[in-house]
N, C-alpha and C positions, 0 to 999 in steps of 0.2 A: 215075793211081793211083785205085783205086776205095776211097775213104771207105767205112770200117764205121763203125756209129754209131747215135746216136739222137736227135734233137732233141724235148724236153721244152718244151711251150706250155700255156699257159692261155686260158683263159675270160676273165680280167682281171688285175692287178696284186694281188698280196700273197692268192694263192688257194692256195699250197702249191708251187708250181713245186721251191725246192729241195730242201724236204722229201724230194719225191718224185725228182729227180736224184739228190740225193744216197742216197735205196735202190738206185736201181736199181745207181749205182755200185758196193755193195757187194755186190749181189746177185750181179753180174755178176765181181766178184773172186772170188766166193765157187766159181766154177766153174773158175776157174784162170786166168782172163784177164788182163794185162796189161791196166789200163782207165785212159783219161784222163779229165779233165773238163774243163769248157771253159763259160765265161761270158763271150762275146764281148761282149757290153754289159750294163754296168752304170750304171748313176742312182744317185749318194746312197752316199757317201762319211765313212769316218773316219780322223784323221791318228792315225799308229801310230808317233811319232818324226819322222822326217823323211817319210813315205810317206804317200802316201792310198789306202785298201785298203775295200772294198765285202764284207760280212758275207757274203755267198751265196758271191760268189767264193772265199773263204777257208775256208767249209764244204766244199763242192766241192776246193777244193787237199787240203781233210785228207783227206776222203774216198779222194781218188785215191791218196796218200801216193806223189807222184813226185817226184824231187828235179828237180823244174823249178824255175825262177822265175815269179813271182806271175802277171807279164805275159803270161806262152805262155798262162796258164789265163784272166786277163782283160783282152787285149790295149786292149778302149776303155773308160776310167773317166771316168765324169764326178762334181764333187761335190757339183751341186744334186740331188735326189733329184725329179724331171722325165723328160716323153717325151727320148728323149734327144736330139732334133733340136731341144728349147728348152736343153738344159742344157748341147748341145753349141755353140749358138749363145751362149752367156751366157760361155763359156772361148773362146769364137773361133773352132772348129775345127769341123769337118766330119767324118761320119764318113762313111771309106772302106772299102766292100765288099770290094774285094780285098784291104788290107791283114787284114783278117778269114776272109778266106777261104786266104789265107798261112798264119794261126794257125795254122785248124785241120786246114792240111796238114802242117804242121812235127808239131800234138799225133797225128795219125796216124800219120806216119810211126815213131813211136817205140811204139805202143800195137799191141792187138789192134784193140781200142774205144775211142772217143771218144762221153762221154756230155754233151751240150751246151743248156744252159738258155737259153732264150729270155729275151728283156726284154718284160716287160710282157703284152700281150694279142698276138695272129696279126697285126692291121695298125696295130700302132701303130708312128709314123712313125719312119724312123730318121738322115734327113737332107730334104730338101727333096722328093725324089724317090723316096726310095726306103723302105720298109718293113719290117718283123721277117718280112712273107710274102719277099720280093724276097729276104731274105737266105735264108732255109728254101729256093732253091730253088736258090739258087747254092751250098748246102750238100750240098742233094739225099740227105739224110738220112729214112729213116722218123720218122714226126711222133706221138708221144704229146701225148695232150690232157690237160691236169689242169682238172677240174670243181670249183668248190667249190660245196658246197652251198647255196644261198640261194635268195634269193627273185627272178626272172628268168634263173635259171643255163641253164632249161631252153632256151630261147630262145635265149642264148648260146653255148651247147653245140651246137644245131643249126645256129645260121649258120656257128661257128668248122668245125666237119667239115666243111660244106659246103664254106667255102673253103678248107680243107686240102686234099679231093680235087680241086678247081678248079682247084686250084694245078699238079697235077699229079704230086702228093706222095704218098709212099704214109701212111695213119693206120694206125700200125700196133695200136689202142686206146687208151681214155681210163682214167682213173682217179678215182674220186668220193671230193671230200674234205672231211668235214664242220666246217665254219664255227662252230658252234655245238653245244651239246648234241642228242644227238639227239632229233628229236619225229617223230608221225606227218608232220608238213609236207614233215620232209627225207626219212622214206624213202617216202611219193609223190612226191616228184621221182626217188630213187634208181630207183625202179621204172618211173617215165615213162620217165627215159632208158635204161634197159634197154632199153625196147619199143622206142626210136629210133633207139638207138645202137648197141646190142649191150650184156654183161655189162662189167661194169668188170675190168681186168687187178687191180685192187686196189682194196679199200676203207679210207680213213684215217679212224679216229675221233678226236673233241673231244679235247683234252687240256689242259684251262685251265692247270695248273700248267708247262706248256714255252710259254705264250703262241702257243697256238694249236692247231691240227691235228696232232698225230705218230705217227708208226708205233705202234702197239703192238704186243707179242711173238708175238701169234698171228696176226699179218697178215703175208702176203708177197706178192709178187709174182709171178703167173705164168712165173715163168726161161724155162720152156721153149721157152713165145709169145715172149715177146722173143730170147732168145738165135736164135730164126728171123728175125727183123728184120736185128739186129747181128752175128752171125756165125753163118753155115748152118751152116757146117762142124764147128762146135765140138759136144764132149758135156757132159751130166750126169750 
């Protein structure tokens, strides 16, 4: 079966990853697709009753609004909030690829798209041996990059592309997402990585009052670029 899809990466940890899954999810409803979501690994945990349930995860479920269970959308949870090959070793268990890769054939099989958020940065570890790249290729998903604006982004943005195409992977774009108020600092980096990168599919400004980076109303996402990633065949 050939995975429609998109996997969603950063530049590093807490730089807008689900902000930005979670648009594209709706973007991609918004054209008439049946869309999943999917957070195959999660770090950093809160007990909801008897349950332990991960904040991004549970954005991602609303977003999708599938009556699945919690698990299909984030099959590996851990509750130290850790790379997850330490938070995985601190619960005992090991995380397995294939059972991950089961997921997200089960959340395909029932979607058009499966829209799927990475942990953490492109090689951060995800068991002893293997990595968030290792998984991105046994995924075999086109890769968006989420950039957050700061100070070394630039640097990180060009090695993460690098190994994105290394990898073998198609990038299907990044997206610049500002960290902080905007100043001239952040949009000379936004313009550097133009020149490096290509344009951004989407730009996210500041928003202190939602505790961070969010869409605002006159921002969107290129549908059209993407909907050529995750599904050729569809229209607008």
């Amino acid at each position: 079966m050939k995975r429609r899809g998109i996997l969603v990466t950063g530049t590093d940890t807490g730089i807008g990853k689900t902000h930005v899954a979670v648009r594209l999810v709706r973007a991609l409803k918004s054209t008439g697709l049946k869309v999943a979501a999917m957070k195959p690994v999660a770090s950093g945990a809160v007990k909801v009753g008897d349950v332990w349930l991960n904040d991004d995860a549970l954005a991602l479920q609303r977003a999708a609004g599938l009556d699945i269970p919690y698990d299909w959308v984030n099959p590996s949870l851990f509750r130290m909030a850790a790379s997850p090959h330490l938070a995985a070793r601190v619960e005992g268990v090991v995380v397995d690829l294939n059972r991950l890769v089961e997921a997200l054939d089960r959340l395909a099989a029932l979607a058009d798209c499966v829209v799927v958020e990475g942990v953490g940065g492109w090689r951060v570890p995800l068991n002893d041996d293997e990595d968030m790249a290792d998984l991105a290729r046994r995924f075999d998903l086109p890769v968006v990059l989420v950039v957050g604006l700061r100070l070394g982004c630039i640097n990180h943005a060009r090695l993460t592309a690098e190994a994105i195409l290394d990898s073998g992977l198609v990038m299907g774009g990044w997206i610049a997402n500002e960290l902080s108020p905007q100043s001239q600092a952040s949009q000379d980096m936004l313009y550097a990585l133009e020149e490096i990168i290509g344009p951004p599919l989407l730009k996210m400004p500041f928003e202190p009052l939602q505790g961070g980076a969010v869409l605002a109303t006159n921002n969107h996402i290129e549908i059209v670029e993407i909907l050529r990633l995750v599904a050729p065949s569809a229209s607008i």
